[in-house]
LUMROFI-731339 format. One line per 3 residues: their letters; for each residue x, y, z of C-alpha. Coordinates in pm, 1 decimal, padded with zeros to 6 digits. Each point is the difference from the previous one (the first is absolute). Layout:
A = X,Y,Z  ...
//
This chain:
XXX = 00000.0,00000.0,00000.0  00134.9,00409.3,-00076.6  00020.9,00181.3,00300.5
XXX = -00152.4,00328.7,-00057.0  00196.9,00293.7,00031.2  -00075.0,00291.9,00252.7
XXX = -00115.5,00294.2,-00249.9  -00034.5,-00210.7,-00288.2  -00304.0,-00070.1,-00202.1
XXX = -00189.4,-00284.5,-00117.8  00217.1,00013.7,-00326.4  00306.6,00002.4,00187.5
XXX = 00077.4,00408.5,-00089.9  00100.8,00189.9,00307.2  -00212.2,00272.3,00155.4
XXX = 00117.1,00393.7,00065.8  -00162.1,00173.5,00234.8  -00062.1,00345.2,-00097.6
XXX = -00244.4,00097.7,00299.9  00141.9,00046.7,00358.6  -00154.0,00173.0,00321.6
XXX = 00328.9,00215.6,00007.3  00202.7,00108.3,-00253.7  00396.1,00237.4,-00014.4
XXX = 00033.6,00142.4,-00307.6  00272.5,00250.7,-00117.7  -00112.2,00307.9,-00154.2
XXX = 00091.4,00283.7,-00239.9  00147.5,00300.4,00189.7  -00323.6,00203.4,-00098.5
XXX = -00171.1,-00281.5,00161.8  -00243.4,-00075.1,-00345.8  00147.9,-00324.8,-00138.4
XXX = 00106.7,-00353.2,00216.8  00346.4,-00066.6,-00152.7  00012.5,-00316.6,00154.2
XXX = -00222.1,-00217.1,00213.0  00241.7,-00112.1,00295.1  -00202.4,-00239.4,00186.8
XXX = -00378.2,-00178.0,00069.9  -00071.2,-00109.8,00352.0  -00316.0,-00123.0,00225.6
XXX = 00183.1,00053.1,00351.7  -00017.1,00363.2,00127.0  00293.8,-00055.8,00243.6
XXX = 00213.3,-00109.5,-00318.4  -00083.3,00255.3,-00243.1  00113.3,00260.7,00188.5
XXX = 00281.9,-00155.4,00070.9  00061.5,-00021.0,-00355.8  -00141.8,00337.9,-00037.3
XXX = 00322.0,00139.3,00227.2  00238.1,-00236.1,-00181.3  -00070.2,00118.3,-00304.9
XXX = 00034.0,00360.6,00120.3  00351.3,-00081.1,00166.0  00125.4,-00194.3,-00363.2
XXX = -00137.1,00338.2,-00207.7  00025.8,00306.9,00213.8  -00051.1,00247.7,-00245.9
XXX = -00298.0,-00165.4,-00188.3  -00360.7,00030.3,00059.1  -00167.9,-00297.2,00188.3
XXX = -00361.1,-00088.3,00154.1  -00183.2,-00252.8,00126.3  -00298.0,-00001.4,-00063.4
XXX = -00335.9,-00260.9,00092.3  -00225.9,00030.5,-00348.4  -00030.8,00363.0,-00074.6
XXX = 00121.9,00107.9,00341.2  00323.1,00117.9,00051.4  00135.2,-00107.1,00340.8
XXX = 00343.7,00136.0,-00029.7  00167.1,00241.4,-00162.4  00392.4,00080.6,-00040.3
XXX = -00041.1,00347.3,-00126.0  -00270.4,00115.3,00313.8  00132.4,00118.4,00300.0
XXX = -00178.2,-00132.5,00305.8  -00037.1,00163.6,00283.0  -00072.7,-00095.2,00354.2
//
């Protein structure tokens, strides 16, 4: 018997995800265009550590995290407390 693989279909093709709860994308420095989509994740706790790891590897680019439409974080706002 063929053991199915995990993200495979029935035809044997593999699956990419394209839909995540969370998602860090790099952005244009006007902040209109994703230049590149750096990561897809379900746990919170490990998308923003992602989020910060990504901002640490590329400190002068633009970077969020966002959850759908919402952006969570964002490199080029200045919190305050």
């Amino acid at each position: 018997m063929r053991q199915k693989r995990i993200g495979a279909r029935k035809d044997g093709s593999d699956v990419n995800r394209t839909h995540f709860l969370y998602r860090v994308d790099m952005w244009t420095i006007d902040g209109e265009h994703v230049i590149e989509h750096l990561a897809g994740i379900e746990d919170f706790q490990l998308a923003m550590t992602t989020y910060r790891a990504a901002c640490t590897r590329w400190p002068g680019a633009a970077i969020t995290l966002r959850q759908g439409a919402k952006v969570l974080e964002d490199n080029r706002r200045v919190r305050t407390a």
